[in-house]
N, C-alpha and C positions, 0 to 999 in steps of 0.2 A: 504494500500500500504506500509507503514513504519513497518507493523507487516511482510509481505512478505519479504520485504528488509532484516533485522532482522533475522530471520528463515535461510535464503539462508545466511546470511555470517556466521551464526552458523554451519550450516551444511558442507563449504567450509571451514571454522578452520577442525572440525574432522576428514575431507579428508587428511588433510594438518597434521595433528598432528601424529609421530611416534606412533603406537604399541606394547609395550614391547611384545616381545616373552617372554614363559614360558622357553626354552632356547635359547640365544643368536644364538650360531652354531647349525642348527637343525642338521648337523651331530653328534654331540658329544655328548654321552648319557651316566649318570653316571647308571651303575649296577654292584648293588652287591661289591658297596665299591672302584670301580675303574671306571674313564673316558677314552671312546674310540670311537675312531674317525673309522665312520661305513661307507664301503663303502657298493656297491650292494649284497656282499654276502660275506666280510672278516671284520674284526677289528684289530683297532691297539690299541695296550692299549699307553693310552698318558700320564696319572696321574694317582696315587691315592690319594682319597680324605682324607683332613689330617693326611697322615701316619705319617706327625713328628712328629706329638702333642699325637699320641697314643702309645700306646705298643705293638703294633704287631712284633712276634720274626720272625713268618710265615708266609711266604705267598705263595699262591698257586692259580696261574692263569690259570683259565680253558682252556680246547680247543675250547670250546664253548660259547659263550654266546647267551641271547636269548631275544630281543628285542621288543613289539608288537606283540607278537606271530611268528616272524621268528629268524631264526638262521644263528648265523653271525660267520665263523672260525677265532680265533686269531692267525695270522700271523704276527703280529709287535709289536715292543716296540719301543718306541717315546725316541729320545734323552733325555738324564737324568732325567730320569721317576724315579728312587728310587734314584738319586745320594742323599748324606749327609745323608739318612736315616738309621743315626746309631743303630737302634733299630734292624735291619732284622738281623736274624742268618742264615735263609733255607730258597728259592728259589725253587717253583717247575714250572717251565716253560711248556708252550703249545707244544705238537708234533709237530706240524704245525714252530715253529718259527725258523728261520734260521740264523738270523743275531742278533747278540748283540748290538745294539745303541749308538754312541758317549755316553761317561759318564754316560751310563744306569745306572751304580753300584759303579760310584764314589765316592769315600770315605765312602763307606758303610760297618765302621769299625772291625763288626763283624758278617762281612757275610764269612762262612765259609763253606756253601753247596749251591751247583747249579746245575740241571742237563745242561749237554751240549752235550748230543751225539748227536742229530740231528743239531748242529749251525755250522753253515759252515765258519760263517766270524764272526772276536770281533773287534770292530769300536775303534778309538781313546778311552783313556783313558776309557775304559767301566770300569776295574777293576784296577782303580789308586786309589792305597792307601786305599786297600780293606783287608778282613780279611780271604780270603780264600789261604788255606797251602797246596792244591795239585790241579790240575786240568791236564787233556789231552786233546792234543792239537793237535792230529792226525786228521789231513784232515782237519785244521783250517786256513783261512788266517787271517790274525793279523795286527792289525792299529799303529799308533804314540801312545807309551807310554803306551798301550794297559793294562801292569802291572807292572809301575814302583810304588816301593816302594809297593808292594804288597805283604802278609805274608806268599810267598810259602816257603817252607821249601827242596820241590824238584822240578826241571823240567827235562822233559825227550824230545830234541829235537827232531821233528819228523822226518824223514826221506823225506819227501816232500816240506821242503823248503831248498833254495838255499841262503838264506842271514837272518840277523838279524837284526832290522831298530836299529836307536840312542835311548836311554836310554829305549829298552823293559822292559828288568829285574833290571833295578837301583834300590837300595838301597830294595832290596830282603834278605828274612835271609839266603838261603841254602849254604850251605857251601863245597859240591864236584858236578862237572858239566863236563861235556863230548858234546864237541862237533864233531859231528857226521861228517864223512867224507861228505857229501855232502852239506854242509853248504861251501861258498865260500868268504863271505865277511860276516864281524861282524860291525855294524856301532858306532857311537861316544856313550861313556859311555852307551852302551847296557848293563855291567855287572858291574858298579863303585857305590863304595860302596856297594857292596855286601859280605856275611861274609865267600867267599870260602878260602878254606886250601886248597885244591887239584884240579887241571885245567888240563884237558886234552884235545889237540887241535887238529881234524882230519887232516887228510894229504891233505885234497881239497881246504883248507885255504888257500887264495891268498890276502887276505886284513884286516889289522887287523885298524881302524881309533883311532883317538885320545880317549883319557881317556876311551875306552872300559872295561879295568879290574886293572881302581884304584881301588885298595882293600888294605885293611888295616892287612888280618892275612893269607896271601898265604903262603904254607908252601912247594910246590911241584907244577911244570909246566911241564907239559908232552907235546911234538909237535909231528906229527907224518910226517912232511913235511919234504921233504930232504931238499927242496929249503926255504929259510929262507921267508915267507909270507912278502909281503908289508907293512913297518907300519911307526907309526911316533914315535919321540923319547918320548913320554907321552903318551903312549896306556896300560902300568901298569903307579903303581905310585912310590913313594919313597922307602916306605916298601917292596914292591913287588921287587923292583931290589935289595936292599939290603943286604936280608934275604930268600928268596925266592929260591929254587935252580933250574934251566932247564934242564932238559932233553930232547937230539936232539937225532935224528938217527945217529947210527953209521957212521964216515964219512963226517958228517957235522956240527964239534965241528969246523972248521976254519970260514966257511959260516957265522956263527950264530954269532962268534966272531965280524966278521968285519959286522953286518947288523943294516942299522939303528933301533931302538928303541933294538934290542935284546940285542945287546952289552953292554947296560949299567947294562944287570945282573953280580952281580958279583961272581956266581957261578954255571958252565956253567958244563952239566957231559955230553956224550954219555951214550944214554941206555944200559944197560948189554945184549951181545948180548944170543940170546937163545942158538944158538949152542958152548958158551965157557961159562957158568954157569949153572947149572941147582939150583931148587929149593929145600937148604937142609930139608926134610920131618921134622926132628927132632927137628927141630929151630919154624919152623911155627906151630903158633896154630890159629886155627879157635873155636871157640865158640859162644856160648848164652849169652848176660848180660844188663839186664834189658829194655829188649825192642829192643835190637841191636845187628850185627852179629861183631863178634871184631876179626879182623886179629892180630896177632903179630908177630915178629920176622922174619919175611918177608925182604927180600932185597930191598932198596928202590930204586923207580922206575919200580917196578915190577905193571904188570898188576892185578885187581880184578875184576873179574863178576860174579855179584849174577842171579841165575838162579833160576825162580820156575819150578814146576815141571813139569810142560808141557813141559818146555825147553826155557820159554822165557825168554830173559834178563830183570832183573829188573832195574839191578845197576852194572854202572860201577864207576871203579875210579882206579887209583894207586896206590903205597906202597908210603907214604910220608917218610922223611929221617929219621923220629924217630924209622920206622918199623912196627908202628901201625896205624889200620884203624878199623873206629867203623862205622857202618852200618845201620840207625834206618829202619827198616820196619815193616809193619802191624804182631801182633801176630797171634797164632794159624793154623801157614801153617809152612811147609819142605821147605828147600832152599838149592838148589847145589851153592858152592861156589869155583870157580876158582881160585888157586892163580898161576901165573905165567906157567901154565899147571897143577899143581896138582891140585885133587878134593877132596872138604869133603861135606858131608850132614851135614846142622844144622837143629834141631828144634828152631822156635822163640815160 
């Protein structure tokens, strides 16, 4: 009887005693170097397994992965799944993925390539403090901070959005930006500290919020608004109203005087209008030099669009006050280059 007793409270322990699983989350399967969380027929990739302690420059995450003999499509990336992984240079993402993850690519210093044509949305901070110098952002929506302090060198606003949230582009290096008439409201330090000489501001601009474009080396501010945009008196910064010169449309040199934040430039011109100058041919040169298309001699304030040769714009910006304007684009293509209505072909 005391050996029975014995047996049964042995066997009610083992009943009673946890199991380790071989994995904790039976959804969460590591292959092929990365963890992902599997549902019925997709995957999210959630980590990879110790990418900071190795050297991986590349990484390239299938469309597929394939599990027990079924196969799972990757549609997700998990909040800050490579954030701090300063080793990543290139990025080749799944067809299937659409959305970029809160701080997916956070401080990922010198990530410099990504595919995004299929990604429809980029989450908070995915690309803060990241190493990539150009991307398109055509039919993108865009979260908080999405690329502040991020090493673009250009951005080309897309024509489907209507605003610019607070601190997008902070402390960004490109140095000439064009915002596009259908942009309506720019928010707080969206463009501060960033390293532009030439600003050009669409006519659909109706709100410009505080410290949007403290910048430290503005050399030329083009508006194309009659009516002076809503702002506050610190939407540039010290330098910027100092040194900096504005250019208003014809006819609202009074407007701009008396509006708050604009007034404190202290050197305020009307654009030269088209029909009382034209562009002397003989003054302006357009050229080739080392990598960039270089305007000179150009009237300042004067408009510039680099065209390739299909006809689309690549690059716009205007004549700063010194006459000159240098251009960096990709080599080995033809560029039609507008100045103020003239045209010339460059080779880069």
């Amino acid at each position: 009887m005391k050996r029975c007793v014995i047996l049964w409270a042995m066997s009610f322990l083992c009943m009673a005693m946890p199991v380790k699983a071989e994995n904790e989350d039976p959804y969460i399967q590591l292959i092929d170097g990365f963890y992902y969380y599997l549902t019925s027929s997709s995957a999210v990739l959630t980590r990879a397994f110790n990418i900071q302690y190795n050297d991986m420059e590349v990484v390239r995450i299938p469309d597929t992965v394939y599990y027990k003999g079924k196969s799972y499509a990757v549609r997700g990336l998990d909040s800050n799944v490579f954030s701090e992984c300063d080793r990543i240079k290139s990025v080749t993402l799944p067809r299937a993925i659409r959305k970029i993850s809160d701080g997916a690519f956070e401080k990922c210093l010198r990530l410099t390539s990504i595919n995004l044509e299929n990604v429809q949305e980029i989450g908070d901070r995915a690309f803060f403090q990241c190493g990539l110098t150009e991307i398109s952002l055509d039919g993108v929506s865009i979260g908080y901070q999405s690329f502040t302090a991020c090493a673009l060198k250009s951005i080309k606003i897309p024509g489907t959005w209507t605003s610019i949230s607070d601190y997008l582009f902070a402390g960004c290096p490109f140095t000439d930006l064009v915002i596009p008439d259908n942009i309506k409201t720019i928010g707080e330090f969206a463009f501060s500290n960033v390293d532009l000489r030439i600003l050009t501001i669409g006519r659909g601009v109706t709100r410009i919020d505080e410290g949007a474009f403290i910048c430290h080396n503005l050399d030329t501010v083009k508006i194309l608004a009659v009516t002076p945009p809503d702002g506050s008196e610190y939407m540039f910064g010290p330098n910027d109203y100092a040194y900096a010169t504005l250019y208003v449309p014809n006819g609202s040199l009074q407007a701009y005087r008396n509006a708050t934040g604009w007034s404190n430039f202290q050197n305020i011109r009307e654009m030269p209008s088209t029909g009382m100058t034209g562009v002397n041919e003989d003054l302006v040169k357009v050229y080739a030099s080392e990598g960039s298309i270089v305007v000179s001699g150009a009237e300042s304030g004067r408009s510039v669009a680099v065209y390739n040769t299909a006809g689309i714009v690549v690059r716009e910006t205007v004549v700063p006050t010194d006459g000159r304007v240098e251009i960096a684009l990709p080599a080995g293509a033809m560029y039609i280059v507008n100045v103020g209505g003239t045209t010339r072909k460059v080779v880069l």
